[in-house]
C-alpha positions in Angstrom: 156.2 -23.9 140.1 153.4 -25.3 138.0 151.2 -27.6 139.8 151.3 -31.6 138.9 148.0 -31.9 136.0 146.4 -34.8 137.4 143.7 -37.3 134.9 141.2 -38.5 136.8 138.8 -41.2 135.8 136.8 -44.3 136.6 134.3 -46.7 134.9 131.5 -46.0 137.7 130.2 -43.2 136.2 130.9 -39.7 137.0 129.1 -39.6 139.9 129.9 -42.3 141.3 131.1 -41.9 145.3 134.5 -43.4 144.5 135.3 -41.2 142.1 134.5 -38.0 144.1 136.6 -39.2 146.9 139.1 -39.3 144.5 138.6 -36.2 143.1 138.4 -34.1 146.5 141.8 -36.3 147.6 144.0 -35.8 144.3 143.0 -31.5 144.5 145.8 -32.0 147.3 148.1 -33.2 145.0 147.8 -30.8 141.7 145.5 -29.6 139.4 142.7 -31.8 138.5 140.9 -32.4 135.1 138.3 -35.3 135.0 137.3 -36.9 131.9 134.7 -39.4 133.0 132.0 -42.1 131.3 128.4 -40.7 131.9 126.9 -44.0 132.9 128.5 -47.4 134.7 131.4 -49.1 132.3 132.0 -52.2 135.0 133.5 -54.9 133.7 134.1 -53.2 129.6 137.8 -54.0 129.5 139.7 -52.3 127.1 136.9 -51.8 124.7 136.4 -48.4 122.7 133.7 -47.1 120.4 135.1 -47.6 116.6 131.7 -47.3 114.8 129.6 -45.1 117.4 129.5 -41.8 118.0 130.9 -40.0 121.0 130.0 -37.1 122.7 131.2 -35.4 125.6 130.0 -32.3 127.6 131.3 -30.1 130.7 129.1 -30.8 134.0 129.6 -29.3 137.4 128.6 -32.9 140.0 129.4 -31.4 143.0 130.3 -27.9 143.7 132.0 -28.4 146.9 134.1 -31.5 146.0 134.3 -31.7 143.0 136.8 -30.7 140.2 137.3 -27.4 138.8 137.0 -29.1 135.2 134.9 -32.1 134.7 133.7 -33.8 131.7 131.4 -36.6 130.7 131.6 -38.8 127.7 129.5 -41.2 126.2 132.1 -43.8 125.8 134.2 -46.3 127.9 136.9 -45.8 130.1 139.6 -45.8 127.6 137.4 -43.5 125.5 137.4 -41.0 128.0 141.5 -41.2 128.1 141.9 -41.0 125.1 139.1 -38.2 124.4 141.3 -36.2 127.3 144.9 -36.5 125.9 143.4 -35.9 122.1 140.8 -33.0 123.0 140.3 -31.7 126.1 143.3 -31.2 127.8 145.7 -28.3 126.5 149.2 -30.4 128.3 149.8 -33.6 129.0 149.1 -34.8 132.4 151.7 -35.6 134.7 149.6 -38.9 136.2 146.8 -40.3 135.1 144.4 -42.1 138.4 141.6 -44.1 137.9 138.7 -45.1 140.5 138.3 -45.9 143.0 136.5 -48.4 141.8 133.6 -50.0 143.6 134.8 -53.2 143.7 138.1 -56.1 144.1 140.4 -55.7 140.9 142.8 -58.1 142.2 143.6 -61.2 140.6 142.1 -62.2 137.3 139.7 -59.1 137.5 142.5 -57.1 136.4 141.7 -58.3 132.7 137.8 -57.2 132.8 138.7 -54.2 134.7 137.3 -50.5 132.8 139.3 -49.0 135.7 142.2 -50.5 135.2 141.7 -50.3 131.4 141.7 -46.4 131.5 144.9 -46.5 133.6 146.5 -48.7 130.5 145.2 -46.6 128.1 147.2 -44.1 129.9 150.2 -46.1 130.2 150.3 -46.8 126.4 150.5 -43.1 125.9 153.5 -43.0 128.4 151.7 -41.6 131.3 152.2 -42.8 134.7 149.1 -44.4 135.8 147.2 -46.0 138.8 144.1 -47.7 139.4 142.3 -48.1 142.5 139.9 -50.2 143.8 138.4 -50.8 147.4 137.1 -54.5 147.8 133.6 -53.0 149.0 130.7 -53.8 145.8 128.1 -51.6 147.8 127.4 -47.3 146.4 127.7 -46.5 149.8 130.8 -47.5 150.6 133.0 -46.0 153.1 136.3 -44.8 151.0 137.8 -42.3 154.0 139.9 -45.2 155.5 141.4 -45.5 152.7 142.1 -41.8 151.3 145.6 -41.4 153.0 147.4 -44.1 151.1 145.9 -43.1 147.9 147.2 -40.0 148.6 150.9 -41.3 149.8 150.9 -44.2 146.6 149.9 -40.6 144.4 152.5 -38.7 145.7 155.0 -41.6 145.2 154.4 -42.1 142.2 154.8 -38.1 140.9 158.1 -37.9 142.8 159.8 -41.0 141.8 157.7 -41.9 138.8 156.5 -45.2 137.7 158.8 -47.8 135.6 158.3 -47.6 131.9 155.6 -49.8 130.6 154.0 -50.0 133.7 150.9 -49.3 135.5 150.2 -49.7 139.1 146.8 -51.9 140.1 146.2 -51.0 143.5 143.6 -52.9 145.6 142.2 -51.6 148.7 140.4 -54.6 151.6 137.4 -53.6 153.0 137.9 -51.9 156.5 136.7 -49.7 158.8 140.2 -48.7 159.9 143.1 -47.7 157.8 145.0 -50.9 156.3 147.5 -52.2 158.1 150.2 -50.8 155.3 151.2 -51.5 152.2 152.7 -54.7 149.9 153.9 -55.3 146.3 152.6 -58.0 145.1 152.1 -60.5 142.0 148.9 -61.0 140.6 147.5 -64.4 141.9 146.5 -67.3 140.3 142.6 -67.7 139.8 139.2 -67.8 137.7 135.6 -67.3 138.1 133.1 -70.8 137.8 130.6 -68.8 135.9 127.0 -69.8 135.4 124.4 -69.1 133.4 121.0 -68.0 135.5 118.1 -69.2 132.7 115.0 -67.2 132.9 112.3 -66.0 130.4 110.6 -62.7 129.5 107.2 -61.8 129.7 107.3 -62.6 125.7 108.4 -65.9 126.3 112.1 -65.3 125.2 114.6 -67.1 127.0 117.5 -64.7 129.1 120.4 -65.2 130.7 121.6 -63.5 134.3 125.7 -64.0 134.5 126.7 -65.6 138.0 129.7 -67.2 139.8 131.9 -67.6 142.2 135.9 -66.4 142.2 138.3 -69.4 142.6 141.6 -68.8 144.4 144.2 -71.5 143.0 147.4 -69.6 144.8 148.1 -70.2 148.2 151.1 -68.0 147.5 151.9 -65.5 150.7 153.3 -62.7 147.8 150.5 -62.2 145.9 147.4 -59.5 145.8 144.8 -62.0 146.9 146.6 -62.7 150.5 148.0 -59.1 150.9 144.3 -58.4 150.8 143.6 -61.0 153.0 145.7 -59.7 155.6 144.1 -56.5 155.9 146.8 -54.7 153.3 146.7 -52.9 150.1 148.2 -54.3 147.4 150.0 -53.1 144.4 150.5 -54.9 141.8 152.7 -53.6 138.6 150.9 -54.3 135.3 152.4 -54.4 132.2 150.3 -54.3 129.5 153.0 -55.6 126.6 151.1 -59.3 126.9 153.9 -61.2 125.2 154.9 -64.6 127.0 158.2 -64.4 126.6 159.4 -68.0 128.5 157.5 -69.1 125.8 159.3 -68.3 122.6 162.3 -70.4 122.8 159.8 -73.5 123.0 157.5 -72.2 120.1 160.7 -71.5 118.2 160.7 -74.9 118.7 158.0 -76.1 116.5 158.2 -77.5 112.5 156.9 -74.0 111.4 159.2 -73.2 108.2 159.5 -77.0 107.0 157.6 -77.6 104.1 
């Protein structure tokens, strides 16, 4: 039987540590093609390149762990899904994995997220899709704790597939042993109290350094913020059809049609 084709990307970069522990943990799984950005893509979103040009060549990272096909691209995360499924790859993949991410995507993050963006770009095209994320900001970040419930989530995932119009957002806590298991969850309720660091350049030009702090406004014992919290991983199911639906009847509501 043919082998499960498996997507593999991030928004670190192509070399980035979490990815390659990816990599070497999804060649257990299937066949593995990685389409990847060549530089950091944190925090891009869903953005694509509409009026740049892209380009895109086949590297060799790490001959011991790393795929038998890689690629980098100049563009975002959801370039470099969209750059697989239109060029590079000659079938559609069976799942599409993304990460793991330096870095929390719980919460409110999930909107800023490039990992999480190239999972949805995924999703859109009806490809099952994951993105992971270990809660652990630092390059050298210890990802082996955490490798056999990617692996078990993967495996899931190709066996009893994913719910149509959904992608999984999977959040890993910082830990030195393997998490204590496994919760679905809702995303939680908070925000980030941003500030604005003020400095200026050696020309005189004022410049701005982006700080805050993340605010938790869900004491809610369901959600991804307190499964992480409790030494779990969380899931989260994501849909990425952002239609509030509780409220149309209300807006239906309104004078809109009276003249």
């Amino acid at each position: 039987m043919e082998k499960p084709l498996i997507l593999v990307t991030n928004d670190d970069g192509i070399t980035a540590p979490g990815l390659r522990a990816l990599i070497r943990t999804m060649k257990e799984l299937g066949d593995v093609v990685v389409v990847a950005p060549d530089s950091p893509q944190s925090g891009m979103g869903h953005a694509i390149s509409v009026d740049s040009t892209l380009f895109s060549k086949k590297v060799v990272v790490d001959h011991k762990e790393g795929a038998p096909i890689e690629y980098s691209c100049s563009g975002t995360p959801a370039d470099c899904v969209k750059l697989a499924l239109r060029v590079i790859l000659d079938r559609t993949p069976d799942i599409c994995v993304s990460g793991i991410n330096h870095g929390s995507n719980s919460s409110i993050n999930v909107i800023y997220s490039g990992t999480m963006s190239a999972a949805i770009e995924a999703g859109i095209e009806g490809i099952p899709a994951i993105g992971f994320s270990l809660c652990d900001y630092s390059w050298e970040a210890d990802f082996e704790p955490s490798l056999g419930a990617i692996k078990k989530i993967v495996s899931e995932a190709l066996t009893n597939g994913i719910p149509k119009g959904t992608v999984l957002n999977v959040n890993i806590p910082k830990t030195e042993k393997p998490p204590k298991g496994i919760k679905i969850c809702r995303q939680a309720r908070g925000n980030w109290k941003e500030q604005f660091d003020k400095r200026k350049s050696p020309s005189g030009k004022d410049y701005y350094w982006l700080t805050g702090e993340f605010e938790l406004l869900d004491k809610g014992e369901d959600t991804d913020e307190w499964a992480l919290s409790q030494g779990y991983i969380s899931i989260v199911p994501t849909q990425f059809d952002l239609t509030a639906h509780h409220a149309i009847p209300q807006i239906n509501n309104w004078n809109l049609n009276e003249q």
